[in-house]
C-alpha positions in Angstrom: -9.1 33.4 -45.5 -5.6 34.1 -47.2 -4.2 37.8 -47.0 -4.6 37.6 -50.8 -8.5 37.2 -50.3 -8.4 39.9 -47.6 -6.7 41.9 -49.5 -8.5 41.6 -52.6 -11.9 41.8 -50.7 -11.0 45.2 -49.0 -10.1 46.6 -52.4 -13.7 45.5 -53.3 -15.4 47.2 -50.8 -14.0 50.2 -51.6 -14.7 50.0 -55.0 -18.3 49.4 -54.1 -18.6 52.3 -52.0 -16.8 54.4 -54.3 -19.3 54.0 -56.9 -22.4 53.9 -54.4 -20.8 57.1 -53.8 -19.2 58.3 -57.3 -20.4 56.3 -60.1 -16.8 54.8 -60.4 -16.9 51.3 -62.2 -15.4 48.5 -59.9 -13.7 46.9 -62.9 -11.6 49.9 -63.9 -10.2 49.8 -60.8 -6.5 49.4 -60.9 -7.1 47.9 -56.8 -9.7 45.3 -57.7 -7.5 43.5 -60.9 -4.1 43.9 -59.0 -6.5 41.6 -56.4 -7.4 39.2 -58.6 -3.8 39.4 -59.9 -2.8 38.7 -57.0 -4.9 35.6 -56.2 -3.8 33.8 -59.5 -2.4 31.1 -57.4 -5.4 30.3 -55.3 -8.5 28.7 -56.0 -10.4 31.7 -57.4 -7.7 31.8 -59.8 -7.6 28.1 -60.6 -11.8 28.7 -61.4 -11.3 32.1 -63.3 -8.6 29.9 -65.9 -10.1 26.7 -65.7 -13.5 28.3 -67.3 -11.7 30.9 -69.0 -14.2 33.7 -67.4 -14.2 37.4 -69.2 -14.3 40.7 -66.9 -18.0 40.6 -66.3 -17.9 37.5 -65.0 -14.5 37.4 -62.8 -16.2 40.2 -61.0 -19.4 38.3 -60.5 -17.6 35.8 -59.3 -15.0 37.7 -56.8 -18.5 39.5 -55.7 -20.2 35.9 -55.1 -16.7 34.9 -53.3 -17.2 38.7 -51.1 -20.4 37.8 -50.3 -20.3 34.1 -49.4 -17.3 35.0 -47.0 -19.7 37.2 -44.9 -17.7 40.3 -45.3 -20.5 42.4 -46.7 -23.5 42.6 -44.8 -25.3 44.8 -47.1 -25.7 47.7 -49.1 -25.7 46.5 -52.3 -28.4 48.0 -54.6 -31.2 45.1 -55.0 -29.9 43.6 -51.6 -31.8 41.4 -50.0 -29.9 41.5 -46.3 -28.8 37.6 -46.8 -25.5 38.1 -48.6 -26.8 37.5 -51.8 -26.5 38.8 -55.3 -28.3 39.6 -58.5 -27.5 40.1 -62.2 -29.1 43.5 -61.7 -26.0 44.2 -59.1 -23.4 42.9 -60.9 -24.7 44.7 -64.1 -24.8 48.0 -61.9 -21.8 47.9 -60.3 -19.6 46.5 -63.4 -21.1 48.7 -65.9 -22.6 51.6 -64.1 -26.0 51.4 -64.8 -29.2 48.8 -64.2 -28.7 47.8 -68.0 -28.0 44.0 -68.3 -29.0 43.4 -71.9 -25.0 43.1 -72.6 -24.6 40.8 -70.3 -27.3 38.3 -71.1 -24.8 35.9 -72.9 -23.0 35.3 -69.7 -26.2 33.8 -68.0 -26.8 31.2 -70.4 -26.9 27.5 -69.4 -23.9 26.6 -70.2 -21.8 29.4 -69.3 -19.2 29.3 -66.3 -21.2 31.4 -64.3 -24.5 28.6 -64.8 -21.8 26.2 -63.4 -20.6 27.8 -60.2 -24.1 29.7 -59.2 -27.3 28.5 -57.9 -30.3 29.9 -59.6 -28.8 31.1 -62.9 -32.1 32.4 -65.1 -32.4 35.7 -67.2 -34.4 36.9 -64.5 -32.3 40.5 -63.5 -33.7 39.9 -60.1 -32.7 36.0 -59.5 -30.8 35.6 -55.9 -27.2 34.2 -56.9 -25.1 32.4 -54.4 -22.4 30.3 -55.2 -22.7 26.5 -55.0 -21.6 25.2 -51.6 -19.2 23.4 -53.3 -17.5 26.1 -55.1 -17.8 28.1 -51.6 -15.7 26.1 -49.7 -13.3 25.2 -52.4 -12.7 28.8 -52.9 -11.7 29.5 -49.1 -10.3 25.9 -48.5 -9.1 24.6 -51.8 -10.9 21.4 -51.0 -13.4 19.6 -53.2 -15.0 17.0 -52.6 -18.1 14.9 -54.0 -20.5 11.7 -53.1 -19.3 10.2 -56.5 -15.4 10.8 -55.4 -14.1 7.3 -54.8 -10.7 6.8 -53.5 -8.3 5.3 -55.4 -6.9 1.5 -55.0 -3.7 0.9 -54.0 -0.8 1.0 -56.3 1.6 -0.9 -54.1 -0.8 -3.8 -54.7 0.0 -4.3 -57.7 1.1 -7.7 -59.2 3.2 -7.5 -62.2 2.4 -10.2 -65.1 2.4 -9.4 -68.5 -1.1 -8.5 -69.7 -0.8 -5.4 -67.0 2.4 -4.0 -68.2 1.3 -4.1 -71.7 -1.7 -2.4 -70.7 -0.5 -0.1 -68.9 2.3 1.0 -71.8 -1.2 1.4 -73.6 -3.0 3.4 -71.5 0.1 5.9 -71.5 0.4 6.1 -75.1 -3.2 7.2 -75.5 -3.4 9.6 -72.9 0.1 11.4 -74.7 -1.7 11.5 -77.8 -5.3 12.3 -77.3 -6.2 15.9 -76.7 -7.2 16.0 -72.5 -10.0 18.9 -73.7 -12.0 16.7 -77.0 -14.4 14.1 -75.3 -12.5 10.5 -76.1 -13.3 6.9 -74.1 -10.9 4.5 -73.4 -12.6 1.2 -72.6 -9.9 -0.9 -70.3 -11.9 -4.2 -70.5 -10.8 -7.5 -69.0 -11.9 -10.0 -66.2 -12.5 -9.1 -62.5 -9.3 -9.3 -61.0 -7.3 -9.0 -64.1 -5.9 -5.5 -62.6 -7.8 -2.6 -64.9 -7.9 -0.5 -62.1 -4.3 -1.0 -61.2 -3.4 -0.8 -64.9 -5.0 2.7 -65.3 -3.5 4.2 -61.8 0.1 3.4 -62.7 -0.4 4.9 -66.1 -1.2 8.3 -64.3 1.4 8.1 -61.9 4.2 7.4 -65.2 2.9 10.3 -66.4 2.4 12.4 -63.5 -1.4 13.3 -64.3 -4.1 13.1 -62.1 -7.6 10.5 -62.4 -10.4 10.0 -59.8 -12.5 6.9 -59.6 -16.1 7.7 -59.5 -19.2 6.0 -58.1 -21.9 7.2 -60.0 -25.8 6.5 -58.8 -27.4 5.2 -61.6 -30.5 8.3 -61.4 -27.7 10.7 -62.0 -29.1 13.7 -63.6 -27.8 16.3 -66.2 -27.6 18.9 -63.0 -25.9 16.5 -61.4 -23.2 15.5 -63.9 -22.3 19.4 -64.8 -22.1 19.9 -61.3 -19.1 16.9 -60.6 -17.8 17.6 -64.0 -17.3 21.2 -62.8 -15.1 19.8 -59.9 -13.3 17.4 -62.3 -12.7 20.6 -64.2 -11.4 22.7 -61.7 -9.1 19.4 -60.0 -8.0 18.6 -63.6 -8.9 14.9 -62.9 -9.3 12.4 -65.4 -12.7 10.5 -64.0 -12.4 6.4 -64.3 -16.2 4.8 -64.3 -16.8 1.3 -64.3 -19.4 0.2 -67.0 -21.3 -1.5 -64.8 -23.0 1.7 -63.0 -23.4 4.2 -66.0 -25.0 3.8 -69.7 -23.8 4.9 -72.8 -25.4 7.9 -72.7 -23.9 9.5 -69.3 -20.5 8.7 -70.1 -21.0 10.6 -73.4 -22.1 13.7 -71.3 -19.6 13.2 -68.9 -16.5 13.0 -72.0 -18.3 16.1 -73.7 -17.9 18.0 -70.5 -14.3 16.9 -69.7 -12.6 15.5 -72.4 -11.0 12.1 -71.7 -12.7 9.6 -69.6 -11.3 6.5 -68.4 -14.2 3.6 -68.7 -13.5 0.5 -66.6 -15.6 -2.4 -68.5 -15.9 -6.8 -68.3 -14.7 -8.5 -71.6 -18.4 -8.2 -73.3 -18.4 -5.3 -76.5 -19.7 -2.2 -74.5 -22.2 0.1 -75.7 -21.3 3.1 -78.5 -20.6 5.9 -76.3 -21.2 8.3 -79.4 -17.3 9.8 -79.2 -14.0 8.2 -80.3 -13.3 5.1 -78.4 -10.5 3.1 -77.3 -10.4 -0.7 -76.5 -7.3 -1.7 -74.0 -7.6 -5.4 -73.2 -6.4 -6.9 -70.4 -6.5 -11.0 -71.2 -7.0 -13.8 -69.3 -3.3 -14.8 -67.9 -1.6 -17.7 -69.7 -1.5 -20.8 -67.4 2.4 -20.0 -68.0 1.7 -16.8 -66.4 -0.9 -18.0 -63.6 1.7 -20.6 -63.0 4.4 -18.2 -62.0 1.5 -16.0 -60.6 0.4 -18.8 -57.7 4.2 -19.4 -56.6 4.8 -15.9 -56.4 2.0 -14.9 -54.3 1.5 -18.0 -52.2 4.1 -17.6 -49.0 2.5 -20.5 -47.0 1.8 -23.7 -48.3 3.0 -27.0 -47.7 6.0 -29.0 -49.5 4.9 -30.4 -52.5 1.3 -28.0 -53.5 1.1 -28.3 -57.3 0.6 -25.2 -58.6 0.9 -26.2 -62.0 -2.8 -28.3 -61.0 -4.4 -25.2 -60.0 -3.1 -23.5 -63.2 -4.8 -26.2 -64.8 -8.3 -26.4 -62.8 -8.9 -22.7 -62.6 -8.6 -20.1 -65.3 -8.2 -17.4 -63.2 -6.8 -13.7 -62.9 -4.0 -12.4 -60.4 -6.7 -10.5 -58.1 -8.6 -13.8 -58.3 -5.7 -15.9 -57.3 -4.9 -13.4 -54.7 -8.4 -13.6 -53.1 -8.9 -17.3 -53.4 -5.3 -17.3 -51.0 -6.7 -15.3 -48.8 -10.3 -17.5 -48.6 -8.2 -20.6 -48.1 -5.9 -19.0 -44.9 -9.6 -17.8 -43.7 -10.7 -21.4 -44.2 -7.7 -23.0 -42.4 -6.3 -20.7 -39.8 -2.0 -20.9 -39.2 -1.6 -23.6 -40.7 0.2 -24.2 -44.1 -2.0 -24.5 -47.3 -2.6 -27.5 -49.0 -3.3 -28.1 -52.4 -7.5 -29.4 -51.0 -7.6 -26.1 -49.0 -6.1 -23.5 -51.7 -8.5 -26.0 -54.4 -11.6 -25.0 -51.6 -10.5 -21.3 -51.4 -10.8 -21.1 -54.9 -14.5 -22.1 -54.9 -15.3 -20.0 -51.7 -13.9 -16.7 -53.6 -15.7 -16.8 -56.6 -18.5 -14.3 -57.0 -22.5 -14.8 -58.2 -24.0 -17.9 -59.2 -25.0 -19.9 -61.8 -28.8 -18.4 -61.5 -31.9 -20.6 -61.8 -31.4 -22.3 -64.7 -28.6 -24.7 -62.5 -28.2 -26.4 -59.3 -25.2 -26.7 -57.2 -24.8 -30.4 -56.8 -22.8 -31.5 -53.5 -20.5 -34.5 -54.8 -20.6 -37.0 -51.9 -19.5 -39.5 -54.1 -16.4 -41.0 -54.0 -14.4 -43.7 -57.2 -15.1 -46.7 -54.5 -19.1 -45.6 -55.1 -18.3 -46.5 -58.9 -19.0 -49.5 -60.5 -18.2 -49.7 -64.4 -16.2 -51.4 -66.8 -12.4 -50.9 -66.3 -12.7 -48.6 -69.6 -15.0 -46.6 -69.1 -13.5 -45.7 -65.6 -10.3 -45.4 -67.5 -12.0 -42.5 -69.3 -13.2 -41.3 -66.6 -10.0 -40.7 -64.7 -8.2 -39.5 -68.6 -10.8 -36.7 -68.2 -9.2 -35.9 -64.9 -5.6 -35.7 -66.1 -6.3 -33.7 -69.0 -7.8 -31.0 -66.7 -4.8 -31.4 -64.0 -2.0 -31.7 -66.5 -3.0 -28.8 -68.8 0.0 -26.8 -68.2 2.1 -29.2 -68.9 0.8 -30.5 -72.2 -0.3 -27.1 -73.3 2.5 -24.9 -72.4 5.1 -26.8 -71.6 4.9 -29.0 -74.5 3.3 -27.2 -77.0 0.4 -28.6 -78.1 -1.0 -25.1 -76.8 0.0 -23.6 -80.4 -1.6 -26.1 -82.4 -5.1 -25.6 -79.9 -6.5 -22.1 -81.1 -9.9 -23.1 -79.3 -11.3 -25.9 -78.2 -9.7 -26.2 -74.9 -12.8 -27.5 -72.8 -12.6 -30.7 -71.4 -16.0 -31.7 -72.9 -17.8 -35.1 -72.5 -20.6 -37.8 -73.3 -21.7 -39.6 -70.5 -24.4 -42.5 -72.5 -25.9 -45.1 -71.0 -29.5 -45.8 -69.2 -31.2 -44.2 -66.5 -29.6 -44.9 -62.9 -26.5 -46.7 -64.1 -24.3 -44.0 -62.6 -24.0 -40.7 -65.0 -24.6 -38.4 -62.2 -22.7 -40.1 -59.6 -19.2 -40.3 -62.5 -20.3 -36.5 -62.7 -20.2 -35.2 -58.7 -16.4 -37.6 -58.6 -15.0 -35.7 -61.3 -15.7 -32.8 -59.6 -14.9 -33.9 -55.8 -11.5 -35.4 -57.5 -10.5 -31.8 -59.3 -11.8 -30.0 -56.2 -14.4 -27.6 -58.3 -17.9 -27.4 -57.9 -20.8 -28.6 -60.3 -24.2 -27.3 -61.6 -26.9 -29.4 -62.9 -28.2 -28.0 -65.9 -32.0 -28.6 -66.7 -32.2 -28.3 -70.4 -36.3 -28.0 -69.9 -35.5 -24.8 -67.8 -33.5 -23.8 -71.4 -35.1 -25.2 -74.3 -37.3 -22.3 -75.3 -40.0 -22.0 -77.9 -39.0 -18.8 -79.3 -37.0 -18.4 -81.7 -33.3 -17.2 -80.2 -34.2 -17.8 -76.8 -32.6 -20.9 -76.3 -29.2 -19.6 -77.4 -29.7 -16.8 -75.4 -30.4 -18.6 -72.2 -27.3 -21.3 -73.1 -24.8 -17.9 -73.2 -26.1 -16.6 -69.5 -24.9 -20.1 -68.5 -21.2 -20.3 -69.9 -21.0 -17.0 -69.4 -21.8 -17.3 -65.3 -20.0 -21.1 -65.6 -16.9 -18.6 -66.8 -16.8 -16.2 -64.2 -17.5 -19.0 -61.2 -15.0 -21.4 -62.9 -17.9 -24.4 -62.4 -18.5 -27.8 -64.2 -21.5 -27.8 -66.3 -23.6 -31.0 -66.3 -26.3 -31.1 -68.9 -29.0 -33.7 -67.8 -30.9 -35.3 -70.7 -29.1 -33.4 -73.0 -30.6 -35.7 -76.0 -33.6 -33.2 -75.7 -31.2 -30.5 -77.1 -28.6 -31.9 -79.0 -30.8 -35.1 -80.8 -29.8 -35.3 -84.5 -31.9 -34.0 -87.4 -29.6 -33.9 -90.0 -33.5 -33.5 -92.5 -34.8 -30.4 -92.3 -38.9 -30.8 -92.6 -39.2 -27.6 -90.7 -38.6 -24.8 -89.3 -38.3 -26.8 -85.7 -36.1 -28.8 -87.3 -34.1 -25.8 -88.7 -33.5 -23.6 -85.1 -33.2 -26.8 -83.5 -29.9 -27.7 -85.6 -29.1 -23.8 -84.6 -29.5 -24.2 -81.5 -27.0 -27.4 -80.9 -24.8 -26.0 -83.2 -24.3 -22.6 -80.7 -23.9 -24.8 -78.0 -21.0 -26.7 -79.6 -19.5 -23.2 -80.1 -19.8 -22.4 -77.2 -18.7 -25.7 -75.2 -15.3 -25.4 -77.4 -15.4 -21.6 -76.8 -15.3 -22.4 -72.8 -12.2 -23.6 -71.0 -13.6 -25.2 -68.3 -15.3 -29.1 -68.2 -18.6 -29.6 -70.0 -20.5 -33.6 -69.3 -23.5 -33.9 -71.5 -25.6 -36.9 -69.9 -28.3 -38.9 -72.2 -29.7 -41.9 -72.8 -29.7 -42.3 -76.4 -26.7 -41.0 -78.0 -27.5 -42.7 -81.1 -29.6 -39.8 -81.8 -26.3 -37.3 -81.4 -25.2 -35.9 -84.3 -21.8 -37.6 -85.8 -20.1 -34.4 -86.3 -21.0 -33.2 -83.0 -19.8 -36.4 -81.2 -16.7 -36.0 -82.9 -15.8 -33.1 -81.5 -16.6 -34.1 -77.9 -13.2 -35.1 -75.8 -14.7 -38.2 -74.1 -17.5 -40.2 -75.0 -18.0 -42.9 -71.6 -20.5 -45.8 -71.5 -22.6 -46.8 -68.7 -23.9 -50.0 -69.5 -26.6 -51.6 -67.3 -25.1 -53.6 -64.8 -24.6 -57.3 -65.5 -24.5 -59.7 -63.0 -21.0 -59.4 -61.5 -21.5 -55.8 -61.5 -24.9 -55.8 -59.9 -23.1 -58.6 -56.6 -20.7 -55.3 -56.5 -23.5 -52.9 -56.4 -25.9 -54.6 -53.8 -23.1 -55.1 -51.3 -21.5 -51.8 -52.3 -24.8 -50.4 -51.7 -25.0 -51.4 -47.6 -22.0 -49.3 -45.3 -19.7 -51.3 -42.7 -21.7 -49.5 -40.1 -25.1 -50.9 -41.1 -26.0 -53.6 -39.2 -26.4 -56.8 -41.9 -28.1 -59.7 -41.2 -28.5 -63.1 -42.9 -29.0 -61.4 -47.3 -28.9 -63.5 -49.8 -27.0 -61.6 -52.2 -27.2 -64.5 -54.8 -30.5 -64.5 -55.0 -30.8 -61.0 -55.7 -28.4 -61.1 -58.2 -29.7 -63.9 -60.3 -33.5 -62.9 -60.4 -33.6 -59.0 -60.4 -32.1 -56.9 -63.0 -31.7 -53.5 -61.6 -29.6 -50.8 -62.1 -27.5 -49.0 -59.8 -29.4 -46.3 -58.9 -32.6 -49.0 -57.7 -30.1 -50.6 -55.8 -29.3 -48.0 -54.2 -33.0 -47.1 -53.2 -33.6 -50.5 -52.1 -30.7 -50.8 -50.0 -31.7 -47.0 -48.7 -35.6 -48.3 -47.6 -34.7 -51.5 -45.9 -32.5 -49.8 -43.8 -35.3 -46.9 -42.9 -37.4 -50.4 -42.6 -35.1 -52.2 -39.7 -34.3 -49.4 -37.8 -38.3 -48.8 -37.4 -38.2 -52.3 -36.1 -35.2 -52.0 -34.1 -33.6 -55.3 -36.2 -30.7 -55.6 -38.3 -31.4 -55.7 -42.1 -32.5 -58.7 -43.2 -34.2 -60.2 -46.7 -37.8 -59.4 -45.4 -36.8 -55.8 -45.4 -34.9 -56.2 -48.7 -38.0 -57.3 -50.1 -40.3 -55.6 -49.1 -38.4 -52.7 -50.5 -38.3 -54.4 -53.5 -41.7 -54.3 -53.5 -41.8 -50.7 -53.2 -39.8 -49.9 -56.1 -41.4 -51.8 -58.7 -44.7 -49.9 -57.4 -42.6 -47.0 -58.1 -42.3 -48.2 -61.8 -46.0 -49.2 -62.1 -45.0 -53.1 -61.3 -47.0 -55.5 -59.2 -44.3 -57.3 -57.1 -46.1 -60.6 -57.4 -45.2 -64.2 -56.1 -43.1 -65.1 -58.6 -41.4 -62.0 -58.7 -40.6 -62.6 -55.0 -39.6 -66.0 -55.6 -38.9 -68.0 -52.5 -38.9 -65.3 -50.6 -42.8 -64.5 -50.9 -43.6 -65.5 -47.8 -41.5 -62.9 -45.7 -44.0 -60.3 -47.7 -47.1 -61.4 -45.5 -50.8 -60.9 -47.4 -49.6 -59.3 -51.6 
């Protein structure tokens, strides 16, 4: 206890026995208010300005302070023998009588004296003891709460433009609000993109002082006056992120304190009912995540091409940061390659794509591929425009003349198993990102809205996991009905016309896979990057397939890939399966693979399709087929 608290509590105890003895009043005593004088620079004094507290109830709080220090033991008229005190005792001693109809105002709600004492009621006889909180402050000077957070790091901080305009921002609000009226200032941007940062270095330019908080999201109203009360008295700015609070507890909170500091994603946030202010921290141009990656990457190897990475992944300096670290986790002492930074960049990206997608492992390489010489053209144009973004964009220009529409976005047409899916997983094995299979039957809804709605959750996660979105079937969303019969017809023109906005909204690739894109729109097509056949395989192509389809490992006996050739139209994918089940069917018989496995194969996938494999079908082969 300071001598300033010893001092003023031994004044108080004579006051009080004085008037146990006289009558005197406490108040008018020139001991007690040189005390509280005298403690102006201590924490008593800190709570008697920061809630502005009249006579009456400085005394009941100096008398709460006497009594939760253990000094008095008892005495006190209305004393229990536990150190506690009444409104019928503070009335007594401070205005000489048991009369505490004057002093019914000060045990209202939302007085100071509701704030810092347990049990406030207009009971005269309530027990008052300080909060615990107050208690300790008062003889230590410390506060503390389980919604204190402690602060990031400031030395952490990576300078790019976006943050220093934000922070300039920041720091010309918080001059020109008033700290007492309740105001919000949103500070919205991506994960990463340094809002925390942002709002700590405005504090420190100004020299003020902001807490994060961690608020539980059952906070109640007790709750909030209580850690508003030790905002108060720290004279803290409290930062919340949107994510743990609604709308409704950060208006209490900003009625209670004035100015709060609300950390939110780049979605519109909720009307907090007060004035509010939007600072926006952007995405970083690939200019700026350019410089961004060579500045915070200290071991790579010769030659990494930052200016790809810049391209690939939209991302934000704490992302870029992270994904480094992920990739040295990844690869030990060794010096970073562009593959490992390219995997570390996938590893460090947070959530998923939820159950509308599936991660598809590409295992696919452009050897796997057989197509025309065009349409693998296209295919590896798609490539460059993601790598070489930078350098068209920014360096170049053409950036300027791009206001949206950025995506990579593409057709991939042609029949079932000629290789859409496999052209998909090489795209994203070749730019080193990762790829989701979108179901459009787990997104097509019947309800009106729904389908747009669902279509948003999935750029919106494709956004934030920097992923390639591959729309299977997409024909069953995007199919053309330029005559409106219906009201089907009417949503479902809606509904493909949201998800162009959104595909030319996105920065990221976008393939759209069907079979008939005859039925797509013209002005949709239009505004798709790439349009790439697959045509079924013709019969040079389908020689490439079958002996593509067998590895140099597999043991190969006496095929006759001619025959196969010339009397069996099948696509890739078939191929494949065929190739697949005679191998299952020579290792079973512990013999290389031969035509009576191929056929027999054969056999199995036309029952697949609903065929009978018959002797002419077989051909001169029949016979290695046994009894059919």
């Amino acid at each position: 206890m300071t001598q300033q608290y010893r001092e003023l509590f031994s004044a108080l105890e004579d006051c009080i026995d004085g008037f146990l003895q006289t009558g005197v009043d406490p108040m008018r005593s020139e001991a007690v208010r040189a005390g509280i004088t005298a403690c102006a620079d201590t924490p008593l004094g800190n709570i008697l300005r920061t809630f502005g507290c009249e006579d009456y109830e400085a005394f009941t709080v100096v008398l709460g302070a006497y009594a939760s220090s253990g000094a008095y033991s008892g005495g006190l008229p209305g004393d229990t023998g536990n150190a506690c005190i009444s409104p019928l005792d503070t009335a007594a001693l401070f205005y000489g009588s048991g009369d505490i109809m004057p002093f019914y105002e000060y045990l209202a709600e939302e007085g100071a004296l509701a704030r810092l004492f347990e049990g406030i009621t207009a009971d005269a006889c309530t027990q008052l003891t300080l909060r615990s909180s107050i208690a300790v402050y008062l003889f230590t000077g410390e506060l503390s709460d389980p919604c204190f957070d402690t602060p990031g790091h400031v030395e952490s901080y990576v300078p790019w433009r976006g943050a220093e305009t934000a922070v300039a921002e920041i720091c010309s609000l918080l001059r020109g609000l008033d700290p007492a009226e309740p105001a919000v200032i949103r500070v919205c941007g991506e994960e990463g993109s340094g809002r925390h940062t942002a709002v700590y270095r405005a504090f420190d330019r100004l020299g003020l002082r902001c807490i994060p908080l961690e608020l539980p999201p059952d906070i109640r109203q007790h709750g909030i006056t209580e850690l508003c009360t030790k905002l108060l008295l720290l004279n803290c700015v409290p930062v919340i992120n949107s994510r743990q609070v609604t709308a409704q507890t950060v208006s209490r909170i900003a009625d209670e304190v004035g100015t709060v500091i609300l950390i939110t994603g780049t979605a519109a946030p909720e009307d907090c009912g007060c004035p509010a202010y939007t600072v926006a921290l952007p995405l970083p141009t690939m200019e700026e995540q350019l410089t961004l990656w060579q500045t915070l990457s200290s071991d790579t190897a010769p030659g990494t091409d930052f200016a790809e990475l810049a391209g690939e992944f939209g991302m934000t300096p704490g992302a870029i940061v992270k994904a480094l670290r992920c990739a040295s986790l990844l690869t030990g002492d060794r010096p970073l390659t562009l593959h490992d930074i390219k995997a570390g960049c996938c590893r460090s990206f947070e959530g998923d794509m939820g159950s509308r997608a599936v991660k598809i492992e590409p295992v696919f390489t452009w050897d796997d591929l057989v197509l025309p010489e065009h349409s693998k053209g296209l295919l590896r144009a798609a490539c460059d425009q993601v790598r070489l973004r930078h350098k068209v964009f920014d360096n170049w220009g053409f950036g300027s003349k791009l206001p949206y529409g950025r995506s990579v976005s593409m057709i991939f047409t042609g029949p079932p198993g000629t290789g859409k899916t496999m052209a998909a997983q090489i795209i994203a094995s070749e730019l080193g990102m990762e790829i989701y299979r979108i179901s459009l039957a787990n997104v097509v809804s019947k309800y009106i809205g729904e389908t747009e709605k669902n279509l948003n959750e999935i750029f919106d996660r494709a956004r934030k996991t920097r992923a390639i979105l591959f729309f299977d079937e997409a024909d069953a969303l995007f199919s053309r009905r330029t005559e409106v019969r219906d009201s089907n017809d009417k949503y479902s023109n809606m509904e493909a016309a949201f998800l162009l906005q959104k595909t030319e909204e996105f920065s990221g690739v976008v393939i759209l896979a069907t079979n008939l894109v005859q039925n797509f729109d013209e002005a949709f097509k239009r505004r798709m990057r790439f349009i790439v056949d697959f045509p079924f395989p013709d019969a040079d192509r389908r020689r490439e397939l079958w002996k593509r389809a067998f590895p140099d490992k597999a043991p190969l006996g006496a095929v006759d890939f001619d025959f196969l050739v010339e009397h069996y139209e099948l696509s890739g994918s078939n191929i494949r399966s065929i190739a697949l089940h005679s191998a299952f069917l020579a290792a079973s018989q512990g013999s290389s693979i031969g035509m009576e496995h191929i056929m027999a194969a054969l056999r199995n996938e036309y029952a697949k399709s609903g065929k009978a494999f018959t002797k002419a079908e077989a051909g001169e082969y029949h016979h290695l087929l046994g009894e059919s």
